[in-house]
Phi, psi and omega in degrees: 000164189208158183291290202262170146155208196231122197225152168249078193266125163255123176113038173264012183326317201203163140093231182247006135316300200280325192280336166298334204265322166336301200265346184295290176345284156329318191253028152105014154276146159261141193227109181278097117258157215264147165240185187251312173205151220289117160319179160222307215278277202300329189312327208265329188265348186275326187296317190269316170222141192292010189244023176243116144255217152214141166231178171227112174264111141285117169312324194288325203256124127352276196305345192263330095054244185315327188289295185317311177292348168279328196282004169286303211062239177248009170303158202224121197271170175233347174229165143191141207226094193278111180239346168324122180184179192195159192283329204099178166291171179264353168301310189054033150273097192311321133000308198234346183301086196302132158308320178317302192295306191324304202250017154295304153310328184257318167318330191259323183262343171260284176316270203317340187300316231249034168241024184222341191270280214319328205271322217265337193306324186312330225268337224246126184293178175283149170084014195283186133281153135200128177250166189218107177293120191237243195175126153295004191284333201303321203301117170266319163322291203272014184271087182219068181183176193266346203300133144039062172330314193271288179324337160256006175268329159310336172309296198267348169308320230238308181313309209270308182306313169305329186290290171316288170282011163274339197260328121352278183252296163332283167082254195242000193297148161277083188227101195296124141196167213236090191272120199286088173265118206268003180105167167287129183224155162334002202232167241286321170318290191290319187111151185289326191276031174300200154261306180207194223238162168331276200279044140269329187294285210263347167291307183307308181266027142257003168266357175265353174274355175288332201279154181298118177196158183289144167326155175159179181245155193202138204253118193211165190271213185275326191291350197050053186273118163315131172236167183273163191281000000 
């Protein structure tokens, strides 16, 4: 792990995106964060520090994909921080849920995350990150209640899907990762009835990617507490 470097936050529109790329910024990272359509929120953290740039990604489209990695160039990252995601429908019935919606959902929290970490891995040097923003809900061991249902099976979808490509594409590179649960927090997600707020969240997970650790994949909260898989 390293204090600095050069990070790539995906998803950074809002929210605990827009808020990673803030607080990475702050303590002296340059930072690509990405947006889906122009931001105000990143547009306002690129304004505030010259060490924020911006680009723009759909996650979902391959080709929006592949265009952000040419407009990269040879830059070479020490993080990327797949943070792009969505709630579902909001009924959040298995009942009532359509394939269209089912697979709208898994496309976004599961599939693209971990096909936009497969496309970004060239970029990301040894001894690099790739984080992956998750949940404690992805948690199948720790599931022993009903809440939000179709949003934690995209989770754990997503959980089960990372094991695979850290054992895969990661392989023997010295490449940490870190699938990221950040709490319950304040935002258009979490809700005014959260545990805590944006910069408590993304101050906590920027001190476990600073903190010292052997490469491996790590399932971890913002506090850098283990949870279980």
């Amino acid at each position: 792990m390293v204090n600095t470097g050069r990070a790539v936050v995906i998803g950074a529109s809002r929210g605990l995106g827009a808020g990673l790329v803030r607080e990475l910024a702050g303590r002296g990272w340059d930072v690509v964060g990405t947006q889906r359509a122009e931001s105000a929120e990143l547009a306002a953290a690129a304004a505030a520090n010259a060490r924020v740039s911006i680009a723009t990604v759909d996650i979902d489209d391959p080709a929006s994909v592949a265009a952000l990695i040419t407009g990269l160039g040879d830059q070479k990252f020490d993080l990327v921080f797949v943070n792009a995601g969505v709630m579902g429908p909001l009924h959040n019935s298995i009942d009532k849920v359509t394939p269209a919606e089912l697979g709208a959902l898994m496309l976004t929290n599961a599939v693209a995350p971990i096909r936009t970490a497969q496309a970004l891995l060239p970029l990301v040097k040894d001894g690099g990150t790739v984080a992956l923003m998750t949940s404690i809900l992805g948690s199948v061991a720790g599931r022993r209640h009903g809440l939000n249902g179709l949003y934690s099976a995209s989770k754990a979808a997503l959980n089960s899907l990372s094991r695979g490509f850290f054992a895969a594409d990661i392989g023997k590179r010295p490449v940490t990762v870190i699938n990221f649960h950040p709490g319950w927090v304040k935002t258009d997600m979490g809700g005014t009835g959260a545990d805590i707020d944006v910069a408590t969240s993304v101050a906590g997970m920027a001190d476990v990617l600073a903190a010292p650790r052997a490469p491996g994949q790590y399932y971890l909260d913002y506090n850098g507490d283990t949870l279980p898989w």
